[in-house]
C-alpha positions as CSV (number, residue, x, y, z in Angstrom):
1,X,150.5,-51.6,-264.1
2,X,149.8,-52.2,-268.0
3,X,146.8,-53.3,-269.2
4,X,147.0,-56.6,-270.6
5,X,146.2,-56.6,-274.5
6,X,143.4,-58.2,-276.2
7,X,144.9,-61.6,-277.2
8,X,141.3,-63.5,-278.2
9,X,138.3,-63.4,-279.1
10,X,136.9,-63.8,-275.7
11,X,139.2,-60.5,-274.3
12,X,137.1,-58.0,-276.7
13,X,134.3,-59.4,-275.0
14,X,135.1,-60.1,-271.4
15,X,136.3,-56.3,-271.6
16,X,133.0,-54.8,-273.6
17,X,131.4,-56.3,-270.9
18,X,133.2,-55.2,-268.1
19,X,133.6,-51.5,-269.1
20,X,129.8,-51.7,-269.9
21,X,129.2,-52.0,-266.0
22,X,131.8,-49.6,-264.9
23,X,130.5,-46.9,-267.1
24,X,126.8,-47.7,-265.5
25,X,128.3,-47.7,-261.9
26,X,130.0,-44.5,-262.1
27,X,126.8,-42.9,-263.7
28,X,125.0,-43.9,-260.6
29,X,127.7,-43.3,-258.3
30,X,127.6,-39.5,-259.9
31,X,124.0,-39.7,-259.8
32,X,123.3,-40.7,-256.5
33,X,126.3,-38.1,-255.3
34,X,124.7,-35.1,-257.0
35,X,120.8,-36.1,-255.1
36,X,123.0,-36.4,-252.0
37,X,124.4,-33.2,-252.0
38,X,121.7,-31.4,-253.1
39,X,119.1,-32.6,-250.8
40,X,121.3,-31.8,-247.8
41,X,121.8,-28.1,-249.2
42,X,118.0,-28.0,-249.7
43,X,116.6,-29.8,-246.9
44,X,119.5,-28.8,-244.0
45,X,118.2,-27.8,-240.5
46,X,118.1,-24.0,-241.4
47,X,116.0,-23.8,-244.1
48,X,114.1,-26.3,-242.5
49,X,113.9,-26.1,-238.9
50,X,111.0,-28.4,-238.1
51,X,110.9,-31.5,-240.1
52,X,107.9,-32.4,-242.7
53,X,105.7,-36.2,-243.2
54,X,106.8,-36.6,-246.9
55,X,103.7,-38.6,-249.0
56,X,104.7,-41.4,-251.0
57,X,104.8,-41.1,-255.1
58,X,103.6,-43.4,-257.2
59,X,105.5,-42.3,-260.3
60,X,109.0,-41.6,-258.8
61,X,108.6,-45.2,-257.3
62,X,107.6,-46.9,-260.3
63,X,110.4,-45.1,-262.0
64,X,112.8,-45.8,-259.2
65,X,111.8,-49.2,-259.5
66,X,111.4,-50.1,-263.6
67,X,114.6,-48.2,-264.5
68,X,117.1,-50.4,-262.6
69,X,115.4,-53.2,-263.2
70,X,116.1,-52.7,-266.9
71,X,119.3,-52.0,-266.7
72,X,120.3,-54.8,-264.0
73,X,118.5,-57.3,-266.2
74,X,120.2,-55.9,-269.1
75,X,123.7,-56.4,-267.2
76,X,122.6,-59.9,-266.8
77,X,121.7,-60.5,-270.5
78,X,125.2,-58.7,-271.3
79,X,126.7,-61.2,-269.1
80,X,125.1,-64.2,-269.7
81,X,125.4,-64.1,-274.0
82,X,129.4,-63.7,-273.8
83,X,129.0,-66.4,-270.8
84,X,127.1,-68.7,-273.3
85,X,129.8,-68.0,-275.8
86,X,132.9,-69.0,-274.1
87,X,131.2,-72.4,-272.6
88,X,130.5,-73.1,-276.3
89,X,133.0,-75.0,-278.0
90,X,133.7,-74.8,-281.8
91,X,133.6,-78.4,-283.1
92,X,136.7,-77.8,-285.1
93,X,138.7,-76.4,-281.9
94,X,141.8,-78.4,-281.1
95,X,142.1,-80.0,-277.4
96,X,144.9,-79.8,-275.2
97,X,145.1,-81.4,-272.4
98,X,146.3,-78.9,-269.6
99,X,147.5,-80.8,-266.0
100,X,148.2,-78.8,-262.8
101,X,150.5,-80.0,-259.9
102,X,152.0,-78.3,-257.2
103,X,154.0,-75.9,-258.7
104,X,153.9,-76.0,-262.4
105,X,152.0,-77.0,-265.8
106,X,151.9,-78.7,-268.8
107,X,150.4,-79.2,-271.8
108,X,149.8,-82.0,-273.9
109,X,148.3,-82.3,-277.7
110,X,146.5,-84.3,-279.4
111,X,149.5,-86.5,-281.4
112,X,150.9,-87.3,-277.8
113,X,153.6,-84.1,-277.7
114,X,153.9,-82.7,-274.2
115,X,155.5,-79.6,-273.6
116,X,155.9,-77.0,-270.2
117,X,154.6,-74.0,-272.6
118,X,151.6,-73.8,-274.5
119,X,152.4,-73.7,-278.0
120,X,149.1,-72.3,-280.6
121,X,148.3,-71.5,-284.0
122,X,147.1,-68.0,-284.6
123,X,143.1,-67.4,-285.2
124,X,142.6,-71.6,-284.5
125,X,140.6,-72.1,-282.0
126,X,142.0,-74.4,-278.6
127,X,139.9,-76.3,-276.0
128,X,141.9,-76.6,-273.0
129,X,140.8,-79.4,-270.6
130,X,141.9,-78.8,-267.4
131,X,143.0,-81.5,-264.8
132,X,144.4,-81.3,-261.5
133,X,147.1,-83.8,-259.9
134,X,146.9,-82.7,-256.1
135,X,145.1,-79.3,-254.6
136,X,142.9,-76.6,-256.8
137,X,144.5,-74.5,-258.9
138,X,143.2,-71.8,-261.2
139,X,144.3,-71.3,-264.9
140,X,144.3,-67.6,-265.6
141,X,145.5,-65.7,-269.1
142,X,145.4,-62.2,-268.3
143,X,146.2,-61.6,-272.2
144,X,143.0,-63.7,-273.1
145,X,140.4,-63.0,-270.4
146,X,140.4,-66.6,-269.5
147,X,139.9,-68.0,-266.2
148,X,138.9,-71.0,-265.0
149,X,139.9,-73.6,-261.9
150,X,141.1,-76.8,-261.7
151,X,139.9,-78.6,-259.1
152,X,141.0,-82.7,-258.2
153,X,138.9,-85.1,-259.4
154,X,136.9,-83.1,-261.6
155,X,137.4,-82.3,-265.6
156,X,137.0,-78.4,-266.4
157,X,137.1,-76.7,-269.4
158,X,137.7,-73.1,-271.1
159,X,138.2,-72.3,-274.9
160,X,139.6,-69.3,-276.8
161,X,140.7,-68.2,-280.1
162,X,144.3,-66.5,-280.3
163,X,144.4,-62.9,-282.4
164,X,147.5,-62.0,-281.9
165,X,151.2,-63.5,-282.3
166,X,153.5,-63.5,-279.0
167,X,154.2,-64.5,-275.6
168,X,151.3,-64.3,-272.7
169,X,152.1,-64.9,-269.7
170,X,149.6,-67.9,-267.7
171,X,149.2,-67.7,-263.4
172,X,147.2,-69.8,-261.2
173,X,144.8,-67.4,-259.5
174,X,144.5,-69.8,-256.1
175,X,147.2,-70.1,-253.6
176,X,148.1,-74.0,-254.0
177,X,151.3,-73.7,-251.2
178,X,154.5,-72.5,-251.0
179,X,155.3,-72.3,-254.4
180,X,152.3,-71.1,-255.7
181,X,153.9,-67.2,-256.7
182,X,156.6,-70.1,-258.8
183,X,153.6,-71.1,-260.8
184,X,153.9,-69.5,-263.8
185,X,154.0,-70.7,-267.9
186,X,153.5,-69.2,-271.3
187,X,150.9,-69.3,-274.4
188,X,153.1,-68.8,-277.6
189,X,151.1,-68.2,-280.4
190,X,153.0,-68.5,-284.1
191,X,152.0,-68.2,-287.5
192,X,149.9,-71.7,-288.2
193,X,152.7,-72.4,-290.9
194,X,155.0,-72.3,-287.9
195,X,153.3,-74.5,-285.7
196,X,152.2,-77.3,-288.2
197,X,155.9,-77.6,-288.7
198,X,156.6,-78.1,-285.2
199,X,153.2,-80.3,-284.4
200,X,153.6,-82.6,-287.6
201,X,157.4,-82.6,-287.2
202,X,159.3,-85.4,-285.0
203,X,160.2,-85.5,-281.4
204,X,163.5,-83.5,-282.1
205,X,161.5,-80.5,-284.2
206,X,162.4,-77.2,-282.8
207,X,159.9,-75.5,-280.6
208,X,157.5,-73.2,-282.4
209,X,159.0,-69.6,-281.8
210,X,162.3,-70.7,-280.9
211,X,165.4,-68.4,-282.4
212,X,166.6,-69.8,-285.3
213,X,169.8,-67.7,-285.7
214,X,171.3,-68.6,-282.1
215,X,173.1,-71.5,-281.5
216,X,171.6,-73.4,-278.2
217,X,174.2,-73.7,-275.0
218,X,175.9,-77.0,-275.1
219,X,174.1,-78.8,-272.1
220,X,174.9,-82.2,-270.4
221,X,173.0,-84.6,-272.4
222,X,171.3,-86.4,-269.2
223,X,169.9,-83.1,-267.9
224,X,168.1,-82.8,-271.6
225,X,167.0,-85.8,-270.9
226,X,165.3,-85.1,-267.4
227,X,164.2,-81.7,-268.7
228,X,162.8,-83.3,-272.0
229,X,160.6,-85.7,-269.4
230,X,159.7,-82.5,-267.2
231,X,161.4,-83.9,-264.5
232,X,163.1,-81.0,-263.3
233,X,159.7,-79.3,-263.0
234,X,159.4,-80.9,-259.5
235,X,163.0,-82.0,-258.8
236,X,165.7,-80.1,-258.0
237,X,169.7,-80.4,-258.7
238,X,171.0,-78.4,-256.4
239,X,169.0,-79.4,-253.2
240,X,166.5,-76.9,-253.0
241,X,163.4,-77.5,-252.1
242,X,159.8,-78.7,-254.6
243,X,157.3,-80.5,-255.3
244,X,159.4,-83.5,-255.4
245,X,162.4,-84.6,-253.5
246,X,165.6,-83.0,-254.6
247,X,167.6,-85.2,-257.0
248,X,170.9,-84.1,-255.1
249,X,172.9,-86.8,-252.9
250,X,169.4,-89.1,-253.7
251,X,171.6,-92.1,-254.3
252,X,172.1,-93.9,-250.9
253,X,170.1,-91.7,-248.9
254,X,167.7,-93.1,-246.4
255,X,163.6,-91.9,-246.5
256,X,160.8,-92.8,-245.7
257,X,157.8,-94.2,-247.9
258,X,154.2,-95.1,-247.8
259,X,153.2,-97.9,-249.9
260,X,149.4,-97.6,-251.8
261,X,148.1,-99.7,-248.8
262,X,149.4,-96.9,-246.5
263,X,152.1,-98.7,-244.8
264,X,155.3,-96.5,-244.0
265,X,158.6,-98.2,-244.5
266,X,162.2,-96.7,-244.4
267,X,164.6,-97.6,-247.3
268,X,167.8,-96.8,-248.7
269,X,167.8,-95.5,-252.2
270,X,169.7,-97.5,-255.0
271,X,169.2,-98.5,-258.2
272,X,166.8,-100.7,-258.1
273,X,164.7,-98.2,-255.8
274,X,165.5,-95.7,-258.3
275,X,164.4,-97.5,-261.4
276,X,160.6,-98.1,-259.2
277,X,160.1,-94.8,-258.6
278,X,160.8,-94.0,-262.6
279,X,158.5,-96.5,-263.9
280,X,156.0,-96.5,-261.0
281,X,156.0,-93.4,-259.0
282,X,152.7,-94.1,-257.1
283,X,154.7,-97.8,-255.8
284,X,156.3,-96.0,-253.3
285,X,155.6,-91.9,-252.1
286,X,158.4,-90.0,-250.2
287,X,156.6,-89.1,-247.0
288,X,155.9,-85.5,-246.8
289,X,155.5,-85.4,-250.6
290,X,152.1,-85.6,-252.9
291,X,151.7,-88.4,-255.1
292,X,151.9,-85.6,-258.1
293,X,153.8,-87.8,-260.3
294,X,153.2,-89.5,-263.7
295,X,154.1,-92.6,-265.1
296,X,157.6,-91.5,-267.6
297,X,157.7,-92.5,-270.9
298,X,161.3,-94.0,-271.4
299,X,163.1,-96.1,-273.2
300,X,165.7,-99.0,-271.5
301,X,168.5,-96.5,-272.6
302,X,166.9,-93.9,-270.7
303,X,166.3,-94.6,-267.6
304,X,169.7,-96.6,-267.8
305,X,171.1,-93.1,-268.4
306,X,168.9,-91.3,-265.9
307,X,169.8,-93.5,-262.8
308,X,173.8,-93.1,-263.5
309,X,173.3,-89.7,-263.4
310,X,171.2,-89.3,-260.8
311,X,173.8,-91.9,-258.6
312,X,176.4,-89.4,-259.7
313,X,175.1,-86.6,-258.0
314,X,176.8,-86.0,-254.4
C-alpha cells in the first residue's frame, strides 16, 4: 500500500513524530533482544548448573530507571508540542463548516456555498468545524495527517494548511452502518487564483479544478437540480437503498411516518406530502429512516420542478 504524501503542514509533523517513536522502539526491541539472547547463552543450565542469589545494583537501576524516563518523557514533550499546534488555530484561517450524516459529507463556506467536495486554496490555512446529523463519525485525511470525530450534539474541530496542489482522498474512520465503506469525499486544493474565482464568483462559477477543455454531458435539468441541492446524496433513482428513502415510484406510495410528538401515522405520498417533506423534512420522518435531513433552500420554481419529477418517476 502507498504511503500517503505529505499534503500539510501538520503531515511533516504528525510523521517526524511518529517515525521518532518507531525508531526508539526498534532500538529497544534490538536492545532488549541482544540481553535476551546473551544472557541465556551465558547463564543456561550447563555453564551454570546450580543457580546463584544475584545482589541488587544501585547504579544499573538508577540507569535502568533515569534513561527511560527521559526518553518517555521526551516522547511525551514530542507529542504534546505538535499536539498544541494543530489545536491552535491561526486567526486568519478560513472556516468551513463540515456536516456528517449517514453516508456522506459536505462542506459549506463562509459566503453560504455548499458543495459535496472540499474545495482549498493552496498554503491558506482552513478550520474545519465538524458537526454530526445522526451517529459518530470520524473525519480522516490520510494525505494531511488529520483526524478527528464527529460526534452528535457536540462541535469539534481540526485545522490544517494545504502544501500541495491535487486530489486527497477523505474516510470516516468509525463504522456509522451499512454504508459506512460508501463514505468517502475529496480535498481539492488549487492555486488561490483558482479558488477566489470560484469562491467570489456566482452560484453557476465552475468548480475549482474542474476541466476546462471538456464539454460536460448533457444531463436532465431536474436531476442538476437535485444534485445541485445534494439530494441525491441520500436518495436514490433507481430504488436502491440509503440514507433516505429512494425517490423511485415515491409518488403514490403508502409509508409510514412519525410526527415530532412521536405519533406514527400511515399516508399516501402526493404533492402536497411531497412539497412538506422539501420544505420541512423534520414535519414528518419515514419510519425506519434518521431524521438526517436539512431544511432545502429553493425557490417556488424549484420545488415546483422537483415534485413533477419526482411524480414522474414509476
Amino acid at each position: 500500500m502507498p504511503i500517503a504524501p505529505q499534503a500539510s503542514t501538520a503531515a511533516q509533523q504528525v510523521d517526524t513524530v511518529f517515525l521518532f517513536i518507531v525508531a526508539l522502539s526498534l532500538a529497544f526491541l534490538l536492545l532488549i533482544t541482544i540481553l535476551m539472547v546473551y544472557f541465556v547463552i551465558r547463564y543456561n543450565r550447563k555453564r551454570h548448573p546450580k543457580g546463584e542469589d544475584i545482589e541488587g545494583s544501585k547504579w544499573l537501576e538508577i540507569v535502568w530507571t533515569i534513561i527511560p524516563t527521559v526518553l518517555f518523557l521526551g516522547m511525551f514533550y514530542y507529542g504534546w508540542t505538535n499536539f498544541d499546534y494543530m489545536r491552535s488555530v491561526p486567526r486568519d484561517a478560513m472556516v468551513v463548516e463540515v456536516t456528517a450524516r449517514q453516508w456522506a459529507y459536505s462542506f459549506t463556506y463562509p459566503n453560504g456555498k455548499r458543495t459535496t467536495e472540499l474545495y482549498l486554496a493552496l498554503n491558506k490555512p482552513v478550520k474545519t468545524e465538524l458537526h454530526s446529523l445522526d451517529v459518530i463519525h470520524g473525519f480522516y485525511v490520510p494525505a494531511f495527517r488529520i483526524k478527528q470525530d464527529i460526534v452528535p450534539g457536540r462541535q469539534n474541530y481540526t485545522w490544517f494548511t494545504p502544501t500541495m496542489l491535487g486530489s486527497f482522498d477523505i474516510e470516516c474512520t468509525v463504522i456509522c452502518g451499512p454504508g459506512h465503506a460508501e463514505m468517502l469525499s475529496k480535498v481539492i486544493v488549487v492555486p488561490v487564483p483558482d479558488f477566489e474565482t470560484w469562491y467570489f464568483g456566482d452560484e453557476n462559477a465552475p468548480l475549482p479544478g474542474a476541466a476546462k477543455t471538456e464539454a460536460p454531458e448533457p444531463q436532465d435539468p431536474a436531476i442538476a437540480l437535485l444534485r445541485q441541492k445534494d439530494c441525491l446524496t441520500c436518495h436514490s433513482l433507481d430504488g436502491k437503498v440509503m440514507v433516505g428513502p429512494t425517490f423511485k415510484g415515491i409518488f403514490g406510495r403508502t409509508q409510514l411516518v412519525k410526527d415530532p410528538d412521536g405519533k406514527e401515522r400511515e399516508i399516501t405520498v402526493d404533492a402536497s406530502s411531497l412539497e412538506k417533506s422539501i420544505r420541512d423534512p423534520n414535519a414528518e420522518i419515514v419510519k425506519g429512516y434518521p431524521a438526517a435531513m436539512p431544511p432545502a433552500a429553493l425557490t417556488d420554481d424549484e420545488l415546483n420542478r422537483m415534485v413533477e419529477f419526482l411524480k414522474s418517476l414509476k
